[in-house]
C-alpha positions in Angstrom: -31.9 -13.9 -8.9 -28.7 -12.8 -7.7 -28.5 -11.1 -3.9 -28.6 -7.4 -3.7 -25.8 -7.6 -1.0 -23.9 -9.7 -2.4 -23.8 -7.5 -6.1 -22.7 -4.4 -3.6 -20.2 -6.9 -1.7 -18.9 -7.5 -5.5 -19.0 -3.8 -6.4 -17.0 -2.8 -3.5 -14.1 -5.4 -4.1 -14.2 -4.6 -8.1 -14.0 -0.9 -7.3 -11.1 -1.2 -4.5 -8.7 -3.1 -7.0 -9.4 -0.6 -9.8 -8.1 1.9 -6.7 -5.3 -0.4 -6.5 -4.5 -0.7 -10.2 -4.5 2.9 -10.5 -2.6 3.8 -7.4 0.2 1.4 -8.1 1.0 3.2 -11.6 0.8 6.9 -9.4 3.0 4.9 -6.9 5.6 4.3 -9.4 6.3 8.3 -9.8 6.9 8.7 -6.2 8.3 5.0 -4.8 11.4 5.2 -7.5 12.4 8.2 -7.9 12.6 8.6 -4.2 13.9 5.0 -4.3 16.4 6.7 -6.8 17.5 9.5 -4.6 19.3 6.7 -2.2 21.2 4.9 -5.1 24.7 4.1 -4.9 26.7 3.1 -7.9 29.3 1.1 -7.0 32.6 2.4 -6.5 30.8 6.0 -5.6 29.9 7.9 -2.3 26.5 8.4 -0.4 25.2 11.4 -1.7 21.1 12.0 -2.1 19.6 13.5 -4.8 17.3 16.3 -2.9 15.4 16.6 -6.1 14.4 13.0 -6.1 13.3 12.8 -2.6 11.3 16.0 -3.8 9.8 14.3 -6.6 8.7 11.5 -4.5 7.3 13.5 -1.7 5.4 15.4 -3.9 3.8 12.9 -5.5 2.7 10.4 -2.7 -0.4 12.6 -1.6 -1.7 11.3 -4.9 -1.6 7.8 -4.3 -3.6 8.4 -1.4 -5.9 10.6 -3.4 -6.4 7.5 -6.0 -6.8 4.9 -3.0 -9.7 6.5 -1.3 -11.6 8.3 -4.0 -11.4 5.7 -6.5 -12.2 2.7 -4.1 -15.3 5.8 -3.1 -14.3 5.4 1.2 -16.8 7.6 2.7 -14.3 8.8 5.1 -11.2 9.4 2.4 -10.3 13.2 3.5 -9.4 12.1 7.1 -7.9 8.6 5.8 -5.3 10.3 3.1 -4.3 13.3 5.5 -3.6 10.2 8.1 -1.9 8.2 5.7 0.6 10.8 4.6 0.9 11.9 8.2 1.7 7.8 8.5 3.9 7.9 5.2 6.1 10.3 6.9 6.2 8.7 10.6 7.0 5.6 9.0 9.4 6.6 6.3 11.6 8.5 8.9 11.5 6.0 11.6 11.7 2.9 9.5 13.7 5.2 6.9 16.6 5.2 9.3 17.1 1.4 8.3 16.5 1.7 4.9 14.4 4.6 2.9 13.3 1.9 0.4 11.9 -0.1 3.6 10.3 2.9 5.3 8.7 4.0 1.8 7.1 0.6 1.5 5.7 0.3 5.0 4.2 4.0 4.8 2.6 3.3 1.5 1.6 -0.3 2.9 -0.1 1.3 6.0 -1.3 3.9 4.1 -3.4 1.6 1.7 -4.4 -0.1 4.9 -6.3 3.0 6.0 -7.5 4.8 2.6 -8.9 2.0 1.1 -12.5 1.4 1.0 -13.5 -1.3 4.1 -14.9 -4.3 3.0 -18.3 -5.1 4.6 -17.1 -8.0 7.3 -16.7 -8.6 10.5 -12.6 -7.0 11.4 -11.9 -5.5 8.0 -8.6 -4.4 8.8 -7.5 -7.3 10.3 -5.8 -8.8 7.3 -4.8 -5.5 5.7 -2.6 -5.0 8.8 -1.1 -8.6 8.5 -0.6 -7.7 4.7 1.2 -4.9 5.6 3.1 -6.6 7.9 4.3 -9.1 5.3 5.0 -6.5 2.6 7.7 -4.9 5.0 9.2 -8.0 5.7 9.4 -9.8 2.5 10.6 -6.3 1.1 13.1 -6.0 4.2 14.8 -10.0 3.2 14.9 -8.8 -0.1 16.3 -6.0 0.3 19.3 -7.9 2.4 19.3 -10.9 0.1 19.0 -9.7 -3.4 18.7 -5.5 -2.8 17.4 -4.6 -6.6 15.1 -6.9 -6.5 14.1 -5.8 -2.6 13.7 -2.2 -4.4 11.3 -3.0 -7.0 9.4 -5.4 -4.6 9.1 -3.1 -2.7 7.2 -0.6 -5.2 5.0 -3.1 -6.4 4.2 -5.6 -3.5 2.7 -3.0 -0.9 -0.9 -2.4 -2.3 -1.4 -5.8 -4.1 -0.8 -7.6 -0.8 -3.6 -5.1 0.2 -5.8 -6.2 -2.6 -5.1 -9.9 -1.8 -6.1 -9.9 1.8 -9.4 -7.8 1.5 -9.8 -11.1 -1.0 -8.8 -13.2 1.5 -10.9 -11.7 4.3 -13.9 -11.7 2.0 -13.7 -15.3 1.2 -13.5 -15.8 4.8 -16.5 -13.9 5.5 -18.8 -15.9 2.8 -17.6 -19.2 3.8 -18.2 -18.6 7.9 -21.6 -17.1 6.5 -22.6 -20.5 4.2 -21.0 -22.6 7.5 -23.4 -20.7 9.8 -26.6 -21.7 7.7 
């Protein structure tokens, strides 16, 4: 017989990567053509594409949308209106570097807060750390190899996210089975 808690600790982690699946194809729409908007071709000068940025403004409330109400976060209203408040912080400030790089750290953080908590002890504790590393790795690619630092950074943000509530879960059941 299989234990109740442990089904719902199950359910919970099944239903927050669907949230991630789903919110990574909505992320697409926004993360590249805003990603887009910054583009230089070579030989050219800087000009944005205030259409672009639109596009990908107007569609990052939606990721949000898909993160808590998908992954069914009892508190998703106040998490997605904090999260694009976040998206926005982070994507000027960090923007100032490198819109790709502040995109990818507002959407990081953002995850961090809309996604539904796991049921352990410091949930957020390796989402943050996740998010930390998804700026990063996204940042040294970005200098080292930029078109692939682009498309990391559109696709690495919420699976890191994924990947540490795994982490912290395993975590949790094997301090639990130590304890007994």
């Amino acid at each position: 017989m299989e234990d109740p808690a442990r089904r719902s600790a199950d359910e919970l982690r099944r239903r927050n990567w669907l949230a991630i699946a789903i919110s990574t194809v909505v992320m697409m729409f926004s993360y590249f053509p805003y990603a887009a908007a910054f583009t230089v071709a070579e030989g050219e000068t800087q000009q944005i594409d205030p259409a672009l940025v639109g596009v990908g403004l107007v569609v990052a409330p939606f990721v949000f949308i898909a993160l808590g109400f998908v992954s069914r976060n009892p508190k998703a209203p106040k998490r997605i209106l904090q999260s694009m408040g976040l998206l926005l912080l982070l994507g000027l400030a960090v923007g100032l570097l490198s819109p790709v790089l502040g995109a990818t750290a507002g959407f990081a953080t953002g995850a961090t807060l809309c996604l539904n908590p796991l049921n352990v002890s410091r949930p957020y504790k390796w989402r943050w750390w996740a998010t930390v590393l998804a700026t990063v790795y996204t940042l040294l690619l970005l200098v080292v190899a930029t078109p692939a630092g682009v498309f990391t950074g559109g696709l690495v943000p919420l699976l890191l996210i994924g990947f540490a509530d795994e982490y912290a879960s395993w975590d949790h059941t094997r301090k639990a089975s130590a304890a007994l």
